[in-house]
BAPA-133101 format. One record per residue (C-alpha): x, y, z; residue number from 1. Coordinates in steps of 0.25 Angstrom, whole numbers, plus 2048, in hexadecimal, padded with zeros to 3 digits. Each point is the difference from the previous one (the first is absolute). Layout:
! BAPA-133101
ATOM    px    py    pz   seq
ATOM     X     Y     Z   NUM
...
! end
This chain:
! BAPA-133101
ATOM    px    py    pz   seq
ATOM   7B0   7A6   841     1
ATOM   7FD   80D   808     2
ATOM   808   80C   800     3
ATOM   7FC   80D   80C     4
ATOM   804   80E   7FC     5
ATOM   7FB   809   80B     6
ATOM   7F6   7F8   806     7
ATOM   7F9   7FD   7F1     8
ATOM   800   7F0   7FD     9
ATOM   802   7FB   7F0    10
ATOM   800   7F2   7FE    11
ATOM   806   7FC   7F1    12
ATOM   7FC   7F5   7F9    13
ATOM   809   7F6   7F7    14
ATOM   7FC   80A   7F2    15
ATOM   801   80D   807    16
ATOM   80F   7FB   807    17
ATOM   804   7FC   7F3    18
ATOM   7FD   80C   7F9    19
ATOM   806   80B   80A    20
ATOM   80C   7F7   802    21
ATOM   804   801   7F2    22
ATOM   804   80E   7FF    23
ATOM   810   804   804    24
ATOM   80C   7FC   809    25
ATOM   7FF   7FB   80E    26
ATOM   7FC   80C   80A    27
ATOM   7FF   801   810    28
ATOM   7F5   804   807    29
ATOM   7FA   80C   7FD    30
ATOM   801   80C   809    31
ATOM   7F1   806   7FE    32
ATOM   802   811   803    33
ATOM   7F7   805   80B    34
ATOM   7FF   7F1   808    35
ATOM   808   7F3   7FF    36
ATOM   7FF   7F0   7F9    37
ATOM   7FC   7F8   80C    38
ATOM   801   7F2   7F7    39
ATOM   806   7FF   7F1    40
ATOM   7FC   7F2   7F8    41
ATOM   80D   7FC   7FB    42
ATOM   804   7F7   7F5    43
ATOM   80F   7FB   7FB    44
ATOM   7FF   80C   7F6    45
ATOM   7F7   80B   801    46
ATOM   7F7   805   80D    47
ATOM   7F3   803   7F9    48
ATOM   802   80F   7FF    49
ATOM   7F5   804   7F7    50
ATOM   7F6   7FA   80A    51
ATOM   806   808   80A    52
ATOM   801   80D   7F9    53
ATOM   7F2   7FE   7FD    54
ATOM   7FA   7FF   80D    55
ATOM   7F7   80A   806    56
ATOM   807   80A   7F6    57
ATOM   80C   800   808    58
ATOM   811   7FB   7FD    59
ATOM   80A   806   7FD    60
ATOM   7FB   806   7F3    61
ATOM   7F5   807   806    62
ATOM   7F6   7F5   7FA    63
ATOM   805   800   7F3    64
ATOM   803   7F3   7F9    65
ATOM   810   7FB   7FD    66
ATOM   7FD   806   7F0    67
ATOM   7FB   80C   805    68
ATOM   80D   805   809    69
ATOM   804   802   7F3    70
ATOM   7FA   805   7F5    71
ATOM   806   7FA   7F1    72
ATOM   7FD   808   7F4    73
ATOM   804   802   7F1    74
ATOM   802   80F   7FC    75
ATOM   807   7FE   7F2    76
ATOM   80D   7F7   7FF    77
ATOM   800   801   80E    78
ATOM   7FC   7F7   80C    79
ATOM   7FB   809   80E    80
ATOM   802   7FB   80D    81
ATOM   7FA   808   80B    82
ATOM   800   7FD   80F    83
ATOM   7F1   803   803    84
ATOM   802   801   810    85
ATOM   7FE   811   800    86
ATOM   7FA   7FF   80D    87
ATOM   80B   7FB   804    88
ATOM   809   808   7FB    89
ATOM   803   7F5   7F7    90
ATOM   806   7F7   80A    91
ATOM   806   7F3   7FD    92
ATOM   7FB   7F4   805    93
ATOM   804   7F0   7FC    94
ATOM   7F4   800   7F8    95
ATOM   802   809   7F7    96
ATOM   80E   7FA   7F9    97
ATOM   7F9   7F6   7FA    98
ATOM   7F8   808   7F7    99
ATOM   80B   80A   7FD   100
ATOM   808   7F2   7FC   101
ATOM   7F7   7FC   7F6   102
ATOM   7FE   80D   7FB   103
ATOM   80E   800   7FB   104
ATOM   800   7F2   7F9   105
ATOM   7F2   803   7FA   106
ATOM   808   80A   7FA   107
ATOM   80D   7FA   7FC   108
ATOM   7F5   7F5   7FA   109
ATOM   7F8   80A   7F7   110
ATOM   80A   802   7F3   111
ATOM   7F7   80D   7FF   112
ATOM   804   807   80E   113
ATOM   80D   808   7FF   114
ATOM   802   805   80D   115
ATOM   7FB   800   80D   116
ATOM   7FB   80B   80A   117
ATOM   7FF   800   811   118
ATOM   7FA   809   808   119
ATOM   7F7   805   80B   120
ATOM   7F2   802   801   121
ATOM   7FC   80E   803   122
ATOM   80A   80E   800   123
ATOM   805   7FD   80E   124
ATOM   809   7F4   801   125
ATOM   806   7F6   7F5   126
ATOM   802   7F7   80C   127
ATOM   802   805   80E   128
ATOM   805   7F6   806   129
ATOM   7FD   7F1   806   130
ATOM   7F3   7FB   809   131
ATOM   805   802   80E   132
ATOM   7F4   7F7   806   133
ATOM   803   7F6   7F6   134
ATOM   80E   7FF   803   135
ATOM   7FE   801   80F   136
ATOM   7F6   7F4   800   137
ATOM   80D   7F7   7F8   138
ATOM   808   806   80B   139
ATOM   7F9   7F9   80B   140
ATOM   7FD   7F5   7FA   141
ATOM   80F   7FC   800   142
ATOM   80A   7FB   7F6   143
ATOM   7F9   7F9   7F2   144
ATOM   804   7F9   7F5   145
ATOM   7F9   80A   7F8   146
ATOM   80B   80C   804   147
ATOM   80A   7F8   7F8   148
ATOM   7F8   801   7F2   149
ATOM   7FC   810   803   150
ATOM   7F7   802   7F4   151
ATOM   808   80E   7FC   152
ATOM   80A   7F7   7FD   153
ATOM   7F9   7F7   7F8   154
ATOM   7FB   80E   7F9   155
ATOM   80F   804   7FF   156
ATOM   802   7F4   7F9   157
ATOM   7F4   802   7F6   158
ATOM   805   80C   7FB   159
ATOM   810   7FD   7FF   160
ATOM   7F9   7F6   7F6   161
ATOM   7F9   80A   7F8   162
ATOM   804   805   7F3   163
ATOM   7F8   80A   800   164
ATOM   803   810   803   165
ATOM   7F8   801   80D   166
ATOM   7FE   80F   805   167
ATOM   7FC   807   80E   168
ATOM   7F4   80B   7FF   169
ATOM   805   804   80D   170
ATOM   7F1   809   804   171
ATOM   804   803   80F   172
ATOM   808   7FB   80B   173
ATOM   809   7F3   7FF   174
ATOM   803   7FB   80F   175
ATOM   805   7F4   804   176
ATOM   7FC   7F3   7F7   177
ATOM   7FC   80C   7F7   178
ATOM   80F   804   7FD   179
ATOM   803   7F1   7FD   180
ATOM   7F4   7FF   7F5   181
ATOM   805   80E   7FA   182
ATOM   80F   7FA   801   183
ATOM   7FC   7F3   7F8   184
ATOM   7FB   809   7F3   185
ATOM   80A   803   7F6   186
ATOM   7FB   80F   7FE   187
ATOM   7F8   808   80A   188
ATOM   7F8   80D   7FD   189
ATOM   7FC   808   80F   190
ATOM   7F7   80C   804   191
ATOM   808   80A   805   192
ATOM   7F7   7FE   80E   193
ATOM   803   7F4   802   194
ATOM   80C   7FC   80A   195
ATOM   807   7F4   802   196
ATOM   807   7F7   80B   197
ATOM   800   7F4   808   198
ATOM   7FC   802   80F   199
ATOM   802   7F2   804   200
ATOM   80A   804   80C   201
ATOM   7F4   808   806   202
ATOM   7F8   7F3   803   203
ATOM   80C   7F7   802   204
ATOM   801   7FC   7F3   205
ATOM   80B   801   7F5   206
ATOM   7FD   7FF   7F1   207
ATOM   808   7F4   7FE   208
ATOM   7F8   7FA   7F2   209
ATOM   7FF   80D   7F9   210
ATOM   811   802   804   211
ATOM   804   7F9   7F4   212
ATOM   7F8   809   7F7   213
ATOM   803   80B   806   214
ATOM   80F   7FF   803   215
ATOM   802   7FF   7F0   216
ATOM   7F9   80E   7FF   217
ATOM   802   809   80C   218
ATOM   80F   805   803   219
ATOM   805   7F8   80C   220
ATOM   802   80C   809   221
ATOM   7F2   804   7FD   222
ATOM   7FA   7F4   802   223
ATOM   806   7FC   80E   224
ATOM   7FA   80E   803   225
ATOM   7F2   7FD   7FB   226
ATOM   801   7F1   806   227
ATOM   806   804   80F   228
ATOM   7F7   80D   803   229
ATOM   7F3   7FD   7F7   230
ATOM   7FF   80D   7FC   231
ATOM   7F9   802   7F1   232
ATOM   806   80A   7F5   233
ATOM   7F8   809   7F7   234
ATOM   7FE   7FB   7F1   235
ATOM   80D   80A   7FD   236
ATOM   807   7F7   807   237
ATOM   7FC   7F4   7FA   238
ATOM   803   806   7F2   239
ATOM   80D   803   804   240
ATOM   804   7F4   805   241
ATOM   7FA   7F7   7F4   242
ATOM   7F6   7FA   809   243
ATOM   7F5   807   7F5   244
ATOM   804   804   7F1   245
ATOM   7F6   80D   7FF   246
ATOM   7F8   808   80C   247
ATOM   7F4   809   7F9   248
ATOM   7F5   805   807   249
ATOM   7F4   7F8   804   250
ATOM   7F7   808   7F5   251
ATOM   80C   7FB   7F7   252
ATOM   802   7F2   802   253
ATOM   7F9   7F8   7F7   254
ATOM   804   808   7F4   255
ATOM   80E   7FE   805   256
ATOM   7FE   7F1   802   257
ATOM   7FB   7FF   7F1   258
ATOM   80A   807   7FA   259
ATOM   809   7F8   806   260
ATOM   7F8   7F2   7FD   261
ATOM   801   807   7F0   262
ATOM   80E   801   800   263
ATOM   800   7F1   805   264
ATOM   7F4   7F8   7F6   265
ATOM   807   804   7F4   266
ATOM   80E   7F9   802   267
ATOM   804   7F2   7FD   268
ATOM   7F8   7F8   80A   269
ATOM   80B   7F4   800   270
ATOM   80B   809   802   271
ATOM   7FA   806   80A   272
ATOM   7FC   7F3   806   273
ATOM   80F   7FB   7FE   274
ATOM   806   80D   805   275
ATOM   7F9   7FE   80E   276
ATOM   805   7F1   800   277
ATOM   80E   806   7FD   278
ATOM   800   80C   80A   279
ATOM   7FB   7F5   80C   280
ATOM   80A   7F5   7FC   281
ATOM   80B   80A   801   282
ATOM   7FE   807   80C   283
ATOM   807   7F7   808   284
ATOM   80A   7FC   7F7   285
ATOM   80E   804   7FF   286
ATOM   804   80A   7F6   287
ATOM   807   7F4   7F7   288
ATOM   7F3   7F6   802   289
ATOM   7F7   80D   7FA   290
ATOM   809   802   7F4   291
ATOM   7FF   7F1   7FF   292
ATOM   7F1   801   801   293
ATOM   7FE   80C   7F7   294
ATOM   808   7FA   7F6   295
ATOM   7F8   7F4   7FF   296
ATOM   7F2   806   803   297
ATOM   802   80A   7F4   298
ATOM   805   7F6   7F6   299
ATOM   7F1   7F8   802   300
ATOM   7F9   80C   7FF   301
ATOM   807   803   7F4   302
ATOM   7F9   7F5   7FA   303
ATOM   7F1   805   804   304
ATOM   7F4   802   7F9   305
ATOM   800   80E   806   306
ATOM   80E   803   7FE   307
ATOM   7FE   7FD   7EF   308
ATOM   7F3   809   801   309
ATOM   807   80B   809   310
ATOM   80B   801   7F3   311
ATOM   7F6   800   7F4   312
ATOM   7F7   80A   807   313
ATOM   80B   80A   803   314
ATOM   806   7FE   7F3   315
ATOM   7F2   801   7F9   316
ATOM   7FD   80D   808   317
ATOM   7F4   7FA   805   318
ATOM   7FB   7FC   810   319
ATOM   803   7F0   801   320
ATOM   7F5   7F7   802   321
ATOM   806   7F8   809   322
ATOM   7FC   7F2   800   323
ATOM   7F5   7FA   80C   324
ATOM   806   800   80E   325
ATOM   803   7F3   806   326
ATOM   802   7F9   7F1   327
ATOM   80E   7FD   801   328
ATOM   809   7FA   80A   329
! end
């Protein structure tokens, strides 16, 4: 089996195949920046992307493998997800969902982890935007099945399943796709540089996926404005319209990011866990269905490990221990 990238030949044997067609969701072909895929070894569910990535140091990560788009680290109670494109301005490519996918259920697995942190390689960008040449290679290779199972989506759907407090270290400039990942986290913490906006319209885009985030954040009138002229606002503006919770200055950020994680590690991990169930579920209920929820929601949690702990601590004047995540159900 052959694949040419740029004029280079690979041929894959049966182990090789196996092995680099294990990793992720089904992909397209991949746009390569600075020239194009001339042929693409399909199979039923994975082109072999690493292979292609790893030719001639080229692909859309800049030679780097699927792992190393993003960078997964554990700094205390808390799992770091990094887009490690900074070259790119920390541009979004197919690729890099994956990853960023399994970062997040590695996390929900570890009873140890308590939260999780996303961010952007480097002081510029937290994610500028989407990989134009990979987007344009899709374009003209036509419709795809592929275009219906858009891995963002697939993301969006790892983290509405996540119980776990996930926060935004918004480092520099979110764009594009970059203001769909920041508008998935529960919280987000932003440099002062950075600005914010989805330019889609300027390239004959619209930011359609990232919408149904965004349109439950982001005053309506604001948003048709942002959406129709794809003009970005400053961090200011994205504190003020409760696209961000605080803006600090870049020398100031990380101090602001673990304070913020402090007043989150010491409470309840099961209610918190619950609270974010709750608060999903409801949104698109009507107000009797919520009370309804609520009501019910509250009563099992009345019945917690957490919940019998929470009371003894405060009655004891003591800090709970609260029991392992993830031990009851």
């Amino acid at each position: 089996m052959t694949v040419i990238i740029l004029g280079a030949r690979i041929t894959a044997d049966a182990e090789r195949e196996d092995r680099v067609a294990r990793s992720a969701d089904a992909l397209a072909a991949l746009g390569v920046r600075g020239g194009g895929v001339f042929a693409v070894l399909m199979r039923n569910d994975r082109p072999f992307a690493e292979l292609l990535l790893a030719a001639q140091g080229l692909g859309a990560g800049g030679g780097r493998t699927m792992s190393e788009l993003v960078l997964s680290e554990v700094r205390g109670a808390a799992r770091w997800l990094t887009i490690n494109r900074p070259r790119h301005q920390n541009a979004v490519v197919w690729e890099l969902f994956p990853p960023l996918m399994e970062g997040i259920r590695a996390a929900s697995r570890d009873p140890a982890i308590r939260a999780i942190v996303i961010t952007g390689a480097g002081e510029r960008f937290f994610c500028g935007g989407g990989d134009l040449q990979h987007d344009r290679v899709r374009s003209e290779r036509g419709l795809a099945p592929e275009w219906l199972t858009h891995p963002i989506v697939q993301l969006f759907r790892v983290v509405e399943d996540c119980g776990l407090p996930i926060v935004a270290r918004v480092n520099g400039h979110a764009m594009a796709p970059g203001m769909s990942l920041l508008a998935m986290c529960d919280l987000a913490v932003a440099s002062e540089r950075a600005m914010f906006g989805v330019p889609e319209v300027k390239v004959g885009l619209f930011p359609g996926l990232g919408l149904a985030y965004l349109q439950r954040l982001v005053p309506q009138r604001r948003l048709v404005e942002l959406v129709l002229t794809g003009e970005p606002m400053s961090a200011q503006e994205a504190l003020a319209h409760g696209l961000v919770n605080y803006v600090v200055p870049a020398a100031e950020l990380d101090a602001k990011l673990q304070w913020l994680l402090g007043r989150l590690l010491d409470k309840s991990p099961e209610a918190q866990r619950r609270a974010k169930h709750a608060m999903k579920a409801m949104r698109d209920m009507t107000l009797a269905q919520a009370f309804a929820h609520a009501n019910a929601n509250v009563s099992l949690a009345l019945l917690t490990e957490d919940f019998r702990e929470g009371v003894a601590a405060f009655s004891d004047g003591r800090p709970p221990l609260w029991p392992p995540r993830g031990t009851q159900s």
